[in-house]
BALOBA-1460 file (C-alpha; in Angstrom, 3 decimals):
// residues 253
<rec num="1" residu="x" x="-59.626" y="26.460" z="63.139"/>
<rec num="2" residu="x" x="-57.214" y="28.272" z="60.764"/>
<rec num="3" residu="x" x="-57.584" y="28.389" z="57.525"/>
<rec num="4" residu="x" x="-54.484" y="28.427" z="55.020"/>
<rec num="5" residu="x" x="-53.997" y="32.461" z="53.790"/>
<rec num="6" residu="x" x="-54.321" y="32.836" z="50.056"/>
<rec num="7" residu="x" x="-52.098" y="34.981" z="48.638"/>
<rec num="8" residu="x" x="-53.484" y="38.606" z="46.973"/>
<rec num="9" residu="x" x="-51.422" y="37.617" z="43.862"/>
<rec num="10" residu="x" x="-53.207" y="34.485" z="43.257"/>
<rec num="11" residu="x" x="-56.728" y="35.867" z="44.272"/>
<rec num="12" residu="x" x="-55.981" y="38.934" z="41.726"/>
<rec num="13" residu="x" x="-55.189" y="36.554" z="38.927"/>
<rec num="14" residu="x" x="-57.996" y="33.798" z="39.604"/>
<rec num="15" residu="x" x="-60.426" y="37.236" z="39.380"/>
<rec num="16" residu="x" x="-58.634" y="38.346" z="36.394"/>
<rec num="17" residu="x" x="-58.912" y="35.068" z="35.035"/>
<rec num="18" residu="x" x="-62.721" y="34.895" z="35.361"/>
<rec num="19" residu="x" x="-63.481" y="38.467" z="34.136"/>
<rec num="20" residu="x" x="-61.393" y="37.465" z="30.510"/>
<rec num="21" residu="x" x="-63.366" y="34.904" z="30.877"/>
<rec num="22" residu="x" x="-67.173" y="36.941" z="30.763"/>
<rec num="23" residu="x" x="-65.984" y="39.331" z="28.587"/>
<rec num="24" residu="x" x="-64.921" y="36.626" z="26.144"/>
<rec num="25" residu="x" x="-68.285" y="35.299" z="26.389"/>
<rec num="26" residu="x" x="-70.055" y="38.623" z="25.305"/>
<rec num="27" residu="x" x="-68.576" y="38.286" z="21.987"/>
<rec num="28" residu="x" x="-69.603" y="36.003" z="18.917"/>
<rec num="29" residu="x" x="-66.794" y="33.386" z="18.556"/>
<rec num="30" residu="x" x="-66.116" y="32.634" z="14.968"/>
<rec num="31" residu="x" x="-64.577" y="29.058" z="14.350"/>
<rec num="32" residu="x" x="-62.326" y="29.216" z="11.420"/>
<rec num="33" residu="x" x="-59.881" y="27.213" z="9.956"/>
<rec num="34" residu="x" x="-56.162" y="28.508" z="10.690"/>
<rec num="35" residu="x" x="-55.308" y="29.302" z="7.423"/>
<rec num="36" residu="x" x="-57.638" y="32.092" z="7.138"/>
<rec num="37" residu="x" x="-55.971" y="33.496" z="10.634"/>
<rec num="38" residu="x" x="-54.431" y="36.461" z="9.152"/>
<rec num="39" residu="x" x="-57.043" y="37.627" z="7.349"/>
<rec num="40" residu="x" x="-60.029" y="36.997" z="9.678"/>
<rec num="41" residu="x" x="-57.749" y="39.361" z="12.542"/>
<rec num="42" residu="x" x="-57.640" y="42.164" z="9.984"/>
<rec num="43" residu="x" x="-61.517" y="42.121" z="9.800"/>
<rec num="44" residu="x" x="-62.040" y="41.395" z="12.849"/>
<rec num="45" residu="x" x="-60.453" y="44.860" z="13.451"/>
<rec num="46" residu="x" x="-62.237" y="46.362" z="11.201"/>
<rec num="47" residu="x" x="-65.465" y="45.222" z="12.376"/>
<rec num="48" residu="x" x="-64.549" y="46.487" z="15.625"/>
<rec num="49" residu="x" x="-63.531" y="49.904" z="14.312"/>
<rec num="50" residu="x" x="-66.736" y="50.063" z="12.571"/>
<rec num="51" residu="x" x="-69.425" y="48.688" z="14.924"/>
<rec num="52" residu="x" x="-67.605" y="49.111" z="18.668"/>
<rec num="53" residu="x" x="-67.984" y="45.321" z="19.075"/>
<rec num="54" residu="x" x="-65.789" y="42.713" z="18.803"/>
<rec num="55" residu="x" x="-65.252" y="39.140" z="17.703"/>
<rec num="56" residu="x" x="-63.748" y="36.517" z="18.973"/>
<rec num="57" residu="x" x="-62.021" y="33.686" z="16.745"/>
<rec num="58" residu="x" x="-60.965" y="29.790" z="17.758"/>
<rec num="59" residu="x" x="-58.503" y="28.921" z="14.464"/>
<rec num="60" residu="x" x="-57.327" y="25.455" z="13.969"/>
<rec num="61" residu="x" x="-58.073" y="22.627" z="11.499"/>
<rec num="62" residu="x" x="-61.332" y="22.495" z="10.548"/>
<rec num="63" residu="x" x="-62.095" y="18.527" z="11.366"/>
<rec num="64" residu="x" x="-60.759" y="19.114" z="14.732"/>
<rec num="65" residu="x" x="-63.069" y="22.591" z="15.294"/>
<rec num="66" residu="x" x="-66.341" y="20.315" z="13.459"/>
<rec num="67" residu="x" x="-65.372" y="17.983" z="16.239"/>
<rec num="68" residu="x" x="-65.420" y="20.641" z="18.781"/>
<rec num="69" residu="x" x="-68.665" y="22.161" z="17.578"/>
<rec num="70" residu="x" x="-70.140" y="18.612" z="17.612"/>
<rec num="71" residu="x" x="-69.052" y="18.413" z="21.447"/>
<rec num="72" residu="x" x="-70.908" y="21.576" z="22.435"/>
<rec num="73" residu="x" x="-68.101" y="24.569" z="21.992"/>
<rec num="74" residu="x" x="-69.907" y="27.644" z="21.941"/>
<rec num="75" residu="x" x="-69.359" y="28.538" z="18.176"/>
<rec num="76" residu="x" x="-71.403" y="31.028" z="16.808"/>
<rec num="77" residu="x" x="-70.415" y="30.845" z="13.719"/>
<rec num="78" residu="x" x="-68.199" y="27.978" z="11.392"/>
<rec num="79" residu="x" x="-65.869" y="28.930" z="8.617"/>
<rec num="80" residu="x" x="-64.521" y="25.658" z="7.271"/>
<rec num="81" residu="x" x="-61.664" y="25.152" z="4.451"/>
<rec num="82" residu="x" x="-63.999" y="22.429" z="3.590"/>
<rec num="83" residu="x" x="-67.207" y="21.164" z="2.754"/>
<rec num="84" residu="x" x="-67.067" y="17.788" z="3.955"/>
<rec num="85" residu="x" x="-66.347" y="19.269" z="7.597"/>
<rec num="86" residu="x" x="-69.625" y="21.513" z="7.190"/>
<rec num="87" residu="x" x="-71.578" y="18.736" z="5.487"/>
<rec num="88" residu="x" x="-70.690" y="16.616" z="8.847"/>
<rec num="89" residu="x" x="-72.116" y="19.271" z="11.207"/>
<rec num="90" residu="x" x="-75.406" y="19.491" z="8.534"/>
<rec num="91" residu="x" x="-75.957" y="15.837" z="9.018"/>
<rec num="92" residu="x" x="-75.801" y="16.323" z="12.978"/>
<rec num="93" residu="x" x="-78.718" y="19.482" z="12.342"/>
<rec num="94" residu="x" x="-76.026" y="22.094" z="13.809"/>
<rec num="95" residu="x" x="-75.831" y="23.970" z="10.636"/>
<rec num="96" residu="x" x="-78.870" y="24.653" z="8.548"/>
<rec num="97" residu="x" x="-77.711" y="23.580" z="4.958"/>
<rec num="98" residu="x" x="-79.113" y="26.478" z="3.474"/>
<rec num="99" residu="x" x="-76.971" y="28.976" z="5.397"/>
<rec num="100" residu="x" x="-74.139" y="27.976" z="4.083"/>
<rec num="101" residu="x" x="-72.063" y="29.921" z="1.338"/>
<rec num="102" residu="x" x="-69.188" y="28.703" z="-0.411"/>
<rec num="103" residu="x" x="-66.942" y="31.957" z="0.278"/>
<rec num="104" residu="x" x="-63.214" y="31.207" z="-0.701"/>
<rec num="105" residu="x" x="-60.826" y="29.074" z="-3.011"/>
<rec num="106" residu="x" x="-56.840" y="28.442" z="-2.763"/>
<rec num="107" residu="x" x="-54.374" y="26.308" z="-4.524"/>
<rec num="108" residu="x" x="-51.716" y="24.366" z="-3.221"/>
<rec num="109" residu="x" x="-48.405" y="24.999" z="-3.147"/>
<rec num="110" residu="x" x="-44.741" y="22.685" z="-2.300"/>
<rec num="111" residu="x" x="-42.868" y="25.037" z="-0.260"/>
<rec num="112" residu="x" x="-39.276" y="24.278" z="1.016"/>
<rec num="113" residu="x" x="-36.782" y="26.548" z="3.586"/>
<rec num="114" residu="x" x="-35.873" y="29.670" z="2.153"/>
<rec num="115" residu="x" x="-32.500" y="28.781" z="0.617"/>
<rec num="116" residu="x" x="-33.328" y="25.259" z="0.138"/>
<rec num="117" residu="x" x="-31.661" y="24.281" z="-3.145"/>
<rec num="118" residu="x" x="-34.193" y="21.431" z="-3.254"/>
<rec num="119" residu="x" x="-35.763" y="21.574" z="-7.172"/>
<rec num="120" residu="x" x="-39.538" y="20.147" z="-7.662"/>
<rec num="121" residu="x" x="-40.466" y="20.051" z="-10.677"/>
<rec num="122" residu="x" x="-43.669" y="18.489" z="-10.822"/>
<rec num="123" residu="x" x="-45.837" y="16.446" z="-7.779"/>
<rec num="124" residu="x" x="-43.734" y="13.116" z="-8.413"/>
<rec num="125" residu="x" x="-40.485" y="15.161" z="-6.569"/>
<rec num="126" residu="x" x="-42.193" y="14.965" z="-3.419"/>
<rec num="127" residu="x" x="-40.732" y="11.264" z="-2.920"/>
<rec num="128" residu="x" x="-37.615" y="12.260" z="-3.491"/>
<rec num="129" residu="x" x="-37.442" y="14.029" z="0.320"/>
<rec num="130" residu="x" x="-36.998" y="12.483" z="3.156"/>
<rec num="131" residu="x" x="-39.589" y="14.736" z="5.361"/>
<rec num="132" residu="x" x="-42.431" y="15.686" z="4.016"/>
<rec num="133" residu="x" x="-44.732" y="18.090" z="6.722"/>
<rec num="134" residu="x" x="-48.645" y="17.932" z="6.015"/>
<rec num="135" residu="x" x="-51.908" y="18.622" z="7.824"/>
<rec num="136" residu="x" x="-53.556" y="15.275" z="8.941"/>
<rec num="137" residu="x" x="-54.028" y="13.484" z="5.190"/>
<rec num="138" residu="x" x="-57.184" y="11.935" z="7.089"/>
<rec num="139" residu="x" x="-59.045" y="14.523" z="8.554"/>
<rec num="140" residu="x" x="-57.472" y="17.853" z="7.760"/>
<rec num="141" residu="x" x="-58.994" y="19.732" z="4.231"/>
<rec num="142" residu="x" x="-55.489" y="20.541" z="3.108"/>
<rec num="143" residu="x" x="-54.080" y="16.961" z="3.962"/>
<rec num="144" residu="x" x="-57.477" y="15.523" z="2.397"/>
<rec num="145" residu="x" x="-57.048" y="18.213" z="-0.704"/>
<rec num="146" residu="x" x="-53.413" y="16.882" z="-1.378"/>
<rec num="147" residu="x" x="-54.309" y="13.406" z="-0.756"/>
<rec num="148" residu="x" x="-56.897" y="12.731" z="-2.959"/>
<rec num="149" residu="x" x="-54.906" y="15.112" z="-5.779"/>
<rec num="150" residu="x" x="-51.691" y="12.670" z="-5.353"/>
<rec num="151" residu="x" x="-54.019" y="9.591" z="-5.348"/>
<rec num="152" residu="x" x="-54.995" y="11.045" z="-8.832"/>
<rec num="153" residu="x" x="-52.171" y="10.804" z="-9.998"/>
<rec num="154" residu="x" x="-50.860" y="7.464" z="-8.388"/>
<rec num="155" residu="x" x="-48.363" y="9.200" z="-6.297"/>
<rec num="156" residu="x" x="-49.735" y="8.803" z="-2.945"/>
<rec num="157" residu="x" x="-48.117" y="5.157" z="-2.010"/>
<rec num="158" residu="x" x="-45.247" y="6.455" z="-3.061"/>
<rec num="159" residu="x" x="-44.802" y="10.037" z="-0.882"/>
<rec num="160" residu="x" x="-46.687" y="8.568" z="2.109"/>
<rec num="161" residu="x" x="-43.934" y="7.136" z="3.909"/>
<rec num="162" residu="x" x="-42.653" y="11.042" z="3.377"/>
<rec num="163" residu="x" x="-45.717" y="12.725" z="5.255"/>
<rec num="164" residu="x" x="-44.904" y="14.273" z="8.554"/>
<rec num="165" residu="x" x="-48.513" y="14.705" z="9.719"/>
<rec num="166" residu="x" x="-49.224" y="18.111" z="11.426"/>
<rec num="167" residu="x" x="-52.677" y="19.857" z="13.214"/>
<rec num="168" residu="x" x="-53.343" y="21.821" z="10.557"/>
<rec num="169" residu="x" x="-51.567" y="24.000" z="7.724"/>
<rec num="170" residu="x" x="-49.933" y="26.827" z="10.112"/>
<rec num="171" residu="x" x="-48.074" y="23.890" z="12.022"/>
<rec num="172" residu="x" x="-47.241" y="22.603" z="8.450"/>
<rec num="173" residu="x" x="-46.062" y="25.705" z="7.055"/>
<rec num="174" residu="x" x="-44.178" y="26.422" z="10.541"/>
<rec num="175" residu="x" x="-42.067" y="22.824" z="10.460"/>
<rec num="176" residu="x" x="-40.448" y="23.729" z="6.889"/>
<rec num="177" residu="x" x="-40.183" y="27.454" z="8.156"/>
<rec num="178" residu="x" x="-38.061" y="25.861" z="11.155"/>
<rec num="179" residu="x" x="-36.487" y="23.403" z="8.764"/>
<rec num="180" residu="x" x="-37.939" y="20.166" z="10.737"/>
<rec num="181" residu="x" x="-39.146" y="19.031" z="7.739"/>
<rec num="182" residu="x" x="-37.601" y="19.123" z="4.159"/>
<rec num="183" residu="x" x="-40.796" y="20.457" z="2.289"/>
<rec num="184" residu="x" x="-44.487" y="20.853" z="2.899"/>
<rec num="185" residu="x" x="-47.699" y="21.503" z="1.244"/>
<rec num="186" residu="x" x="-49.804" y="24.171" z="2.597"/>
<rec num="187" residu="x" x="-52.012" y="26.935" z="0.353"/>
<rec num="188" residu="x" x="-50.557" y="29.477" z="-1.811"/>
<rec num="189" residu="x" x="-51.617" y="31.775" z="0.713"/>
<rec num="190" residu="x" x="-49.989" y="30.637" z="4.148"/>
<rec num="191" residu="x" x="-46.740" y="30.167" z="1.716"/>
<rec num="192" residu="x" x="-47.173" y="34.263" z="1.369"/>
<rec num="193" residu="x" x="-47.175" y="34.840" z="4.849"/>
<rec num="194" residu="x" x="-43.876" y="33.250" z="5.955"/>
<rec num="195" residu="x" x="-40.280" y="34.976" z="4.712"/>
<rec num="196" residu="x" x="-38.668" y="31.512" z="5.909"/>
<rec num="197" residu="x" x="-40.129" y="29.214" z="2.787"/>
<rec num="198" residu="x" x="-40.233" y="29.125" z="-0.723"/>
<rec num="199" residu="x" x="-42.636" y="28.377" z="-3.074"/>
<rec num="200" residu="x" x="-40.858" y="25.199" z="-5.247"/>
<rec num="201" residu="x" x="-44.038" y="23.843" z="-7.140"/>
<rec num="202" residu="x" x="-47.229" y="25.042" z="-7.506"/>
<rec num="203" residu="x" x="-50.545" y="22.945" z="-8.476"/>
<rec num="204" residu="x" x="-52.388" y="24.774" z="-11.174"/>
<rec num="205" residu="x" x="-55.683" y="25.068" z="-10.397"/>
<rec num="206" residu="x" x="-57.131" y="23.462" z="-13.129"/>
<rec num="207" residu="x" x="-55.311" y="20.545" z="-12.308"/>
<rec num="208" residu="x" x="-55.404" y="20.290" z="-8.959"/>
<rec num="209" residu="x" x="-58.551" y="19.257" z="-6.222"/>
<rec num="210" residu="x" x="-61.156" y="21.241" z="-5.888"/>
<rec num="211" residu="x" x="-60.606" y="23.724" z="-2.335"/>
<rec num="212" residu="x" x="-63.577" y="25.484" z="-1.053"/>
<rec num="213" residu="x" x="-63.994" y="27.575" z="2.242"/>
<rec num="214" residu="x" x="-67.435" y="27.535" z="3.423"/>
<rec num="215" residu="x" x="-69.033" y="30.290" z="6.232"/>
<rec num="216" residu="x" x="-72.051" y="29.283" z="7.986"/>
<rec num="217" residu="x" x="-74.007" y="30.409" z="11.118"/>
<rec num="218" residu="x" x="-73.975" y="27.611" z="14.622"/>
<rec num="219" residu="x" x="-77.833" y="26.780" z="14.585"/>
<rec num="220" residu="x" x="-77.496" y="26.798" z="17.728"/>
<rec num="221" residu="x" x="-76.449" y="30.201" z="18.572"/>
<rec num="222" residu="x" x="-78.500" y="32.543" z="20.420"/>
<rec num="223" residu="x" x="-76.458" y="35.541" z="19.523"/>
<rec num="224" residu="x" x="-78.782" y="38.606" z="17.908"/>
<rec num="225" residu="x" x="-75.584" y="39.740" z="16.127"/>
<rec num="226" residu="x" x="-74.605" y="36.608" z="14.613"/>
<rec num="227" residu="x" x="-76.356" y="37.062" z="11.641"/>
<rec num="228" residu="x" x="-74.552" y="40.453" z="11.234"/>
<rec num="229" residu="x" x="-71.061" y="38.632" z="11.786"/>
<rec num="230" residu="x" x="-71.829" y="36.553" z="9.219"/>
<rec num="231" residu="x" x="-72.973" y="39.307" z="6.484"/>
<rec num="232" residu="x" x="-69.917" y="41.284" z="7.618"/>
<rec num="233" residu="x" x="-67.623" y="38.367" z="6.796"/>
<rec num="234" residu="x" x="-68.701" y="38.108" z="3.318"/>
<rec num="235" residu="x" x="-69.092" y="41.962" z="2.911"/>
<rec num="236" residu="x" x="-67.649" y="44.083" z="0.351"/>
<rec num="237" residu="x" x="-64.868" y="45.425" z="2.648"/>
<rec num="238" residu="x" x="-64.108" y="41.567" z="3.977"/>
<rec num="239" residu="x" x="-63.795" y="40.123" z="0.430"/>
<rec num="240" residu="x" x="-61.281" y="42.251" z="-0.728"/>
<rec num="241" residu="x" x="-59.005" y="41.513" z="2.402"/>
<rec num="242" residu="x" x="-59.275" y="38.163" z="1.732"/>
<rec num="243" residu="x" x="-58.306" y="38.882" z="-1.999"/>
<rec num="244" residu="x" x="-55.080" y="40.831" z="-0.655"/>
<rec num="245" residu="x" x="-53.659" y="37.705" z="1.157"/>
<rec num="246" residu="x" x="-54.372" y="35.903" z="-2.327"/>
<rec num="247" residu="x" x="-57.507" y="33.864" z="-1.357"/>
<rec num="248" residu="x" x="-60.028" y="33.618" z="-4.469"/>
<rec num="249" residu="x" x="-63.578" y="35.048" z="-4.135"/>
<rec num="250" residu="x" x="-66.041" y="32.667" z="-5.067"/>
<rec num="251" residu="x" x="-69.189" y="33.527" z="-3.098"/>
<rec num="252" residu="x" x="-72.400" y="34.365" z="-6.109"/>
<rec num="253" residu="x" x="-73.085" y="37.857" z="-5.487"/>
C-alpha cells in the first residue's frame, strides 16, 4: 500500500509550528486589555533585558479576554481596563479579590482624522456625525465608560444611532485613523499613539466616568514566576512607562 508523500516544506512548518507553540507555553501569558499594548511591549522588554525571561501578552477587550479566561485560556495573569470585567472573574473564584490592585486611570477623548475640520465642542457634537466608531457600548470598558458618561448627561438616545461598534479601542482608534468612521472615542492615550487622528474634545476628568485598570494574578496559574510578573508590572521602572504614554498612576504605594 502506498502512502501519499508529504512534502519536507509542510513537515518543516507543522514542526516549526509546534515548537512556537512549547516555547510559547514556557512563558507567563499576561491578558491585558489592548489599550495598554504599547506600553506592556516596552516592559515586557525590559523585563526580559533584566531577568532573561520573557512574557507573553494576549491584548484585546477586556470582556472578551474575562470571557476567555472564564473558558479555560491559560492566563496567568489579568490586566483589565475595568473592574466590572475583574469583579466577573472574582464571582467565578478565578481571581482572588484580594490580589487585585487598581493600577491605572485614563480619560476619554473625541478624536477625528487628522485634518478633519469637524469642530466638537462639547459631548452633545457627537450627534451631529454621521459615524461614530466605539468599542462594544455593552461589554467593552471604554464603550461602557462613554456610555454610562453620555447617559449622564441624556445624550446617549441621541448619538446611538451614531455608534459604529468595534472589538475594542485599537479597532476604534484604527477606523477614524482610516477615515471609516467620522469620529471616535478611545482614551487620551491610544489618541497619542496614532499621527492619523486628532484630539477634538476631551472629557475632563472630573467630569467624566470613573476609568480604572486593574492587574491581578489567574488563581489558577501554576506558574512560580507569576507572582514576580505581577510585582514587576507595578514596579517602579513599569509605572513610569506607563506615565510616559500618559496613563495615570493610581496604585497606593
Amino acid at each position: 500500500m502506498a502512502f501519499p508523500r508529504i512534502p519536507v516544506r509542510s513537515v518543516a512548518i507543522a514542526v516549526a509550528l509546534v515548537a512556537a507553540a512549547e516555547a510559547r507555553a514556557e512563558n507567563p501569558t499576561v491578558f491585558a486589555a489592548a489599550s495598554l499594548t504599547d506600553a506592556l511591549e516596552d516592559i515586557g522588554r525590559a523585563y526580559e533585558r533584566e531577568t532573561g525571561r520573557k512574557i507573553d501578552f494576549d491584548f484585546g477587550g477586556s470582556s472578551d479576554l474575562a470571557r476567555q479566561i472564564e473558558a479555560g485560556a491559560p492566563a496567568d495573569v489579568f490586566f483589565s481596563a475595568g473592574e466590572a470585567q475583574m469583579n466577573g472573574l472574582v464571582d467565578a473564584g478565578l481571581v482572588k479579590a484580594a490580589d487585585t490592585q487598581n493600577v491605572l486611570s485614563s480619560s476619554l477623548v473625541v478624536v477625528v482624522p487628522k485634518g478633519s475640520t469637524a469642530t466638537v465642542r462639547g459631548p452633545a457634537d457627537l450627534a451631529g456625525f454621521e459615524r461614530v466608531a466605539l468599542a462594544n457600548p455593552d461589554a467593552v470598558p471604554v464603550g461602557v465608560y462613554t456610555r454610562k458618561y453620555l447617559e449622564g448627561l441624556g445624550l446617549w438616545e441621541k448619538v446611538k444611532p451614531r455608534i459604529v461598534p468595534t472589538v475594542d479601542v485599537r479597532a476604534a482608534l484604527a477606523a477614524v485613523a482610516d477615515e471609516h468612521a467620522d469620529a471616535g472615542v478611545v482614551y487620551r492615550t491610544d489618541a497619542a499613539i496614532s499621527p492619523k487622528v486628532a484630539i477634538a474634545f476631551e472629557v475632563p476628568r472630573e467630569q467624566g466616568p470613573r476609568i480604572v485598570y486593574q492587574l491581578a494574578p489567574v488563581a489558577t496559574s501554576k506558574r512560580t514566576e507569576t507572582a514576580d510578573v505581577v510585582a514587576y508590572l507595578v514596579s517602579p521602572p513599569a509605572l513610569t512607562v506607563y506615565e510616559r504614554y500618559g496613563f495615570i498612576v493610581i496604585l497606593e504605594k
